[in-house]
N, C-alpha and C positions, 0 to 999 in steps of 0.2 A: 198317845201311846198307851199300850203297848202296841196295838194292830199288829201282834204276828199271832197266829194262830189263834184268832181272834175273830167276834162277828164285828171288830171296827173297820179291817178289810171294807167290809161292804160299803161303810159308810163315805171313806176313801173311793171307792171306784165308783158310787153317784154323784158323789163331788167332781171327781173328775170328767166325768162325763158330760154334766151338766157346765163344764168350765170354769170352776171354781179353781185356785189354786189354792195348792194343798203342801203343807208347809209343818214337816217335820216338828217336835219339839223331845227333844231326848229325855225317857223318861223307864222309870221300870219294866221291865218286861221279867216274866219270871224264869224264863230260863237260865237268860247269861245272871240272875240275880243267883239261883241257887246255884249256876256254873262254878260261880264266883267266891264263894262260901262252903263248896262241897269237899273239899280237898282233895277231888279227884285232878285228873292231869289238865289244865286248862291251855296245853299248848295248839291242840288241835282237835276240834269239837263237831257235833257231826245233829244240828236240832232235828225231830222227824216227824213233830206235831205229836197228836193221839197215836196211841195203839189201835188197833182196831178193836170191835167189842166183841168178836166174836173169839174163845178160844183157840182155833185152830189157823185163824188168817193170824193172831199175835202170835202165836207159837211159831209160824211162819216167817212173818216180821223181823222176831228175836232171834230164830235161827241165822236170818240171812246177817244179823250182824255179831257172830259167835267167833268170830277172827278177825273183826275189826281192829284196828291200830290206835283209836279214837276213842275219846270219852262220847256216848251215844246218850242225848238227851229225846226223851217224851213228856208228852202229857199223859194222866191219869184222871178217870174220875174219881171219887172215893170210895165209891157201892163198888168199885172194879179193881181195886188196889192189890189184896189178897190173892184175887185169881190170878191179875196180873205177875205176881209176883211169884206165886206158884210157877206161873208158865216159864219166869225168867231161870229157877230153879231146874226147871226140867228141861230148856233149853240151852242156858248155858253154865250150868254148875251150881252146886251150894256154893262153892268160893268163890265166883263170879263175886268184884267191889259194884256193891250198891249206894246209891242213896237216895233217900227219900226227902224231899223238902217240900213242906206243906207251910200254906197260907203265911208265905213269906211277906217281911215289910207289917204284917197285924202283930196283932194282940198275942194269938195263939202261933205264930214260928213255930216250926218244927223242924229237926234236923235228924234223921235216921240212919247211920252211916252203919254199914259193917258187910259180912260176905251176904248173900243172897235169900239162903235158907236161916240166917239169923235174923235178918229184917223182916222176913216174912214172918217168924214164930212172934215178931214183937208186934205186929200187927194183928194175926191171928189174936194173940191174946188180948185186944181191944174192940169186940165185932158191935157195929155198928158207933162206936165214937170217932171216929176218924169222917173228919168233915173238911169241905173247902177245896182251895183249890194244889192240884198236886203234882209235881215237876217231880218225875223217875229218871236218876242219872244212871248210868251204867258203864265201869270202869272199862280200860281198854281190856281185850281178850289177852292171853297171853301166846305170846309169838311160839312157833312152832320154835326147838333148840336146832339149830342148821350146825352139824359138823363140819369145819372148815372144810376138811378134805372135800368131804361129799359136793358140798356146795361151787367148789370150783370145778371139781369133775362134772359135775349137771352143769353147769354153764357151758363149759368144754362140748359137752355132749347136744346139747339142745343149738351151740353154735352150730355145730358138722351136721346135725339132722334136720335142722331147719334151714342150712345157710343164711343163716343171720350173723348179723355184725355182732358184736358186744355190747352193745347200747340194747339194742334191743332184746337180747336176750337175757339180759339181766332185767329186764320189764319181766317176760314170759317167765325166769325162774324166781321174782318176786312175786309174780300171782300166785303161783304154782304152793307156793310157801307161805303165804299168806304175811306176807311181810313186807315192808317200805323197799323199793329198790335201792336206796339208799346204805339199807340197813344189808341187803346182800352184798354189794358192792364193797362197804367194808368187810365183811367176812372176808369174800373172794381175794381182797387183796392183803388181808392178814394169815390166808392159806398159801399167799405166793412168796413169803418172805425167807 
């Protein structure tokens, strides 16, 4: 371990190949280790490997998870942390909860928690000592606020214009909202009381 997002992958699928069996041993891996330690929401997590290294495919990346319901974990290099981090600023907020956890389980631990544009100025002000290896957590986005009313009447409405049942429409106006259908579903039924 760890083989997740790892060159031990490889070493695993010549093993396999070659007919070796290949026999787990539980051990750290730095995600669920900074998961675990971040104090971000650990109920439901979402690992995505590396950012990409080019500006405009991460800014891409970030945006597609800017309404996520999840704590969204990455990798980072360290030459790439700052710009990363920029990007996370300008795609999902300065208050966007961040955290930064470096060279977890060593000597040098690092734990960087706060909004987005604060962990990046504390970074900024370190250029070039930040080394090692480096796990980007990213709290959940915040839910759009669904006024009861509204949210029953779009239900209502998205039933009779799509003829869908209530099951399924309550999928269509939890996409729609960027929110657990779950979490409409109680709305909807705290607008019918």
């Amino acid at each position: 371990m760890p083989g997740v997002s790892d060159p031990g992958y490889r070493v695993v699928a010549l093993a396999v190949e070659r007919g070796f069996t290949v026999v787990p041993i539980p051990g750290a891996v730095a995600f669920a280790t900074a998961l675990a330690a971040s104090g971000l929401p650990t109920d439901a997590f979402r690992f995505n490997g590396f950012l990409p290294a080019k500006s405009g495919q991460r800014k891409e990346a970030l945006e597609s998870v800017r309404a996520s319901t999840v704590t969204e974990i990455f990798y980072e290099a360290p030459h790439r942390l700052v710009a990363a981090l920029s990007d996370v600023v300008a795609a999902l907020g300065a208050e966007r909860p961040v955290v930064v956890a470096r060279e977890l389980t060593k000597i040098h631990e690092e734990f960087v928690r706060g909004g987005a544009e604060e962990v990046l100025r504390q970074f900024e002000s370190r250029p070039g000592e930040v080394k090692g290896e480096i796990t980007l957590l990213i709290g959940k986005g915040s839910a759009p606020v669904v006024a009861k009313v509204n949210a029953r009447e779009r239900l209502a409405q998205i039933m009779r214009e799509q003829k869908l049942d209530e099951k399924a429409a309550l999928k269509v106006l939890a996409r729609e909202m960027g929110v657990s259908k779950s979490e409409v579903y109680r709305e909807v039924q705290r607008a019918r009381r």
